[in-house]
N, C-alpha and C positions, 0 to 999 in steps of 0.2 A: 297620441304618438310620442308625445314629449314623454312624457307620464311613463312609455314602456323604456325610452331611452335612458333616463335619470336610474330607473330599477334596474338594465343589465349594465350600468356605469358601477352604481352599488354591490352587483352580486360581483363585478371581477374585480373589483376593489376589497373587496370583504373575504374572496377566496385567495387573493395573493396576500393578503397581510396576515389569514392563516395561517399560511405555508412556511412565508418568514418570522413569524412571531415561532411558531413551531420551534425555531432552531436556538432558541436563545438561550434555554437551560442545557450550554454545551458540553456538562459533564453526562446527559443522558445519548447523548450523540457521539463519540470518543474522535470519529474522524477530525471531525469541526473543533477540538480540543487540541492542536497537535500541543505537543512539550518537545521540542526540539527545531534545528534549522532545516531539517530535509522535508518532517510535519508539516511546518509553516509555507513553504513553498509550495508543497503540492494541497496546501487550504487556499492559497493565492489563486493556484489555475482551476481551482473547483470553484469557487469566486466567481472568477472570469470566465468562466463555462457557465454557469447560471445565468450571470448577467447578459452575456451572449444569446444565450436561447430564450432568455425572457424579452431580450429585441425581437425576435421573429416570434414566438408563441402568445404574447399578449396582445400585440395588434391584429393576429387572424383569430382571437377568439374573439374581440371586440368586433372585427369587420362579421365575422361569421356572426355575433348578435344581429348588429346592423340589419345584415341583409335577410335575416331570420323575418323581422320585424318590418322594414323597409320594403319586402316585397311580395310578402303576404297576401295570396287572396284572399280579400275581405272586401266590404260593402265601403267605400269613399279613398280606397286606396285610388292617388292618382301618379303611382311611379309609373315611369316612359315603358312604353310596351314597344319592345327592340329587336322581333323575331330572326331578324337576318346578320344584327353583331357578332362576328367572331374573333375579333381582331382586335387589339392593344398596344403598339409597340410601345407606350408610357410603362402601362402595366407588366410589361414582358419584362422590362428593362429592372423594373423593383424587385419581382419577384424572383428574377435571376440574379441581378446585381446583387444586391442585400448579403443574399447566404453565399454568393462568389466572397466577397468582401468578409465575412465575420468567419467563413471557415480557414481565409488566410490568415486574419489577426488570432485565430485559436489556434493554426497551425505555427505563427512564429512561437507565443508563449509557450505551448508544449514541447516545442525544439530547446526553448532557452533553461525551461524546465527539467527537460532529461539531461543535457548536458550541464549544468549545475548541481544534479543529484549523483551525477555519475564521479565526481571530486568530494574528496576530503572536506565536511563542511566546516574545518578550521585546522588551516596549515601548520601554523606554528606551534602543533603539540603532535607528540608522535602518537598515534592512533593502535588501539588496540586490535587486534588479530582474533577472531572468534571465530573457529570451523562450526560448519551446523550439517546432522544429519541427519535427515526427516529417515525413520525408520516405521513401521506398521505397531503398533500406533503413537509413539511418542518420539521426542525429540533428543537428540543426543548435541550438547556441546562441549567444544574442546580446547581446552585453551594451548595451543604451541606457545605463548610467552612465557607461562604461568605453569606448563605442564600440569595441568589439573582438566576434569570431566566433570560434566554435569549433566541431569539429567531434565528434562521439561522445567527448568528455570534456569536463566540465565544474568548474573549479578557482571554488571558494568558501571566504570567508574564515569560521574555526570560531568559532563563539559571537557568530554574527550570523545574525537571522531572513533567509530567502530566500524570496522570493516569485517562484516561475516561474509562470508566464502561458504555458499551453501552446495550440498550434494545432495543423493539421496540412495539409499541400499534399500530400498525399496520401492511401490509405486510413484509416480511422479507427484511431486505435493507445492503448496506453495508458502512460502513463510510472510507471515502480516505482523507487524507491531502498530495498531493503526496509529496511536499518538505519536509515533516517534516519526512515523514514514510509511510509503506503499509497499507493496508484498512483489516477492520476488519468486521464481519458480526452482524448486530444488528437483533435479532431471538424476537417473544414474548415467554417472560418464562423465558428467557434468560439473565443474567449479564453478557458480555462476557466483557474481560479487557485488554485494551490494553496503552502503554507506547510511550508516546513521548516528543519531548523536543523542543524549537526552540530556537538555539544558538545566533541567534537574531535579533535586533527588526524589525516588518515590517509587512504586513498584506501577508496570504498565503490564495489560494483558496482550497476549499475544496468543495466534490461531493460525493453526492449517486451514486454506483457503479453496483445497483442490478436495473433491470428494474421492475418500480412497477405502471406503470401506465400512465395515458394522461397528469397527472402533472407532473412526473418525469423530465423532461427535464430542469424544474426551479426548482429542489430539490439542490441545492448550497447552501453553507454556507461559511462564511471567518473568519479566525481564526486570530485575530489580539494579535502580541505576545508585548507586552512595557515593561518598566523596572518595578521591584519589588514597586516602589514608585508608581508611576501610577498605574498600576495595582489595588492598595490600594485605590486610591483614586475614580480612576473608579468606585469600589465595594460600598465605602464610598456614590458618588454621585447619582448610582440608587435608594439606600435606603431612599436618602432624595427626590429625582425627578421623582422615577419610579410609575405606578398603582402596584397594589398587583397583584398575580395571584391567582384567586380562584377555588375552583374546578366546577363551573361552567363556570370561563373563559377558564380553562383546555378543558372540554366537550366540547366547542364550537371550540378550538383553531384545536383539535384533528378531528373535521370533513374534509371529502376531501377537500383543498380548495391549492393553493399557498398565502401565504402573505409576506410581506417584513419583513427587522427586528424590532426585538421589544424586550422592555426591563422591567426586572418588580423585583418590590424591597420587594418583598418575593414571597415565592409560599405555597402551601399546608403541612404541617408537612407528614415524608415517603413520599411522591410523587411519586418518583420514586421505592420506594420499594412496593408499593399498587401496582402498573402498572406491576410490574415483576409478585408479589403474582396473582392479578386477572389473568393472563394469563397462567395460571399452574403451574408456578414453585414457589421455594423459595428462599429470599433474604435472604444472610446470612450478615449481615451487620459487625459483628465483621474482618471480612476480609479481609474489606474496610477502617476499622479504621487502620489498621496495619502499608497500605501503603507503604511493601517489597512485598507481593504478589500479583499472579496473582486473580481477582477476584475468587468465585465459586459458583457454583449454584447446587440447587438439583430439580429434577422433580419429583412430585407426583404422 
């Protein structure tokens, strides 16, 4: 009996340190990698989500050994034969208490969490403004400070808050940078507004998260984050090298199709506020000017 105890002590020993050795080479994991402060916070609550659930899932696989082994009909087994037991309040109390308990302490971090991502993750620098519109099947970004467009890449200055303001003129999609931060849903009608930051510099991948189609599969985009100087100069050199984008090149750009990146040294005056308007809702753009809150929208 010893003999089987020692062996299922070993196999959940040997299967959990799998699991966590598994995650060590965190550049093959990108989540577990974040490179920025909104990253970082939301690897805390997935932290604190594993360690949580490895409270409650390692002792019922160990007890489920246990009792695998512990009550086994076999020839010298002498566990108490209890045919009429139905009752525990100790046991009642564990097995309610426990998960009452750990889904509270997972419900305050997740609260402290969403409201910490939903703010500028560093006040004291003014934050750049990046419209984003998920179209069928690539990405369109837009710069209102910088008046410049891009196409499935988008270049930000590192160790400045980013505030995109996503839509969509097409089906519903959701936008992921996993190193930087969690994905956000871009809706038509919709500004929804999400913060991030990349502590620095380097190129990270970025994906549509929502399945929308035969092109989805090539809906990527890279967010290439360089210093505040560059960055300037980037903005500076599409305006003197880029085509324009017109609203005819918009109509065409917006049909189903995949294409590579592309860059363009204006776009349409509201562009992105027309796109939200036509699809039912309203752009409230004072907002947006603010640059401490979260965007808002209203539906007609």
């Amino acid at each position: 009996m010893r003999k089987w105890i020692r062996y299922s002590k070993f196999s959940i020993l040997s299967l959990l340190g799998t699991v966590l050795l598994a995650g060590c080479d965190s550049s093959k994991f990108i989540v577990l990698d974040p490179k920025g402060p909104v990253g970082q916070q939301e690897l805390r609550l997935i932290i604190i989500s594993v360690i949580l659930c490895a409270v409650v899932i390692i002792p019922v696989l160990a007890i489920f050994v246990y009792i695998l082994i512990r009550y086994k009909d076999m020839p010298g087994n002498n566990a108490p034969y209890q045919p009429e037991w139905d009752d525990s309040k100790v046991l009642e109390v564990i097995w309610w208490g426990i998960p009452v308990v750990i889904v509270a302490i997972l419900g305050v971090y997740t609260a402290q969490t969403a409201i910490n991502v939903a703010k500028p993750p560093v006040k004291d620098v003014k934050p750049v403004v990046v419209q984003v519109t998920s179209l069928d099947w690539k990405w369109l970004f837009t710069y209102p400070g910088q008046k410049v467009a891009t196409v499935n890449y988008a270049e930000i200055p590192a160790g400045v808050p980013i505030q995109f303001v996503l839509t969509s003129d097409a089906p519903m999609n959701s936008f992921w940078v996993p190193q930087l931060g969690g994905q956000e849903y871009t809706m038509p009608g919709m500004s929804m507004g999400l913060w991030l930051q990349a502590d620095k510099v380097g190129n990270y991948f970025g994906s549509g998260a929502n399945f929308t189609g035969s092109g989805f599969a090539h809906m990527q985009f890279r967010v290439k984050a360089v210093s505040q100087a560059d960055f300037t100069k980037w903005a500076d050199g599409l305006k003197k090298n880029s085509p324009a984008l017109t609203n005819a090149g918009y109509a065409a750009l917006s049909k189903p199709n995949n294409v590579k990146e592309l860059s363009f040294s204006s776009y349409p005056k509201n562009l992105f506020e027309n796109i939200v308007n036509k699809n039912g809702g309203t752009y409230f753009h004072h907002m947006h000017d603010m640059g401490e809150n979260m965007p808002m929208q209203k539906t007609k």
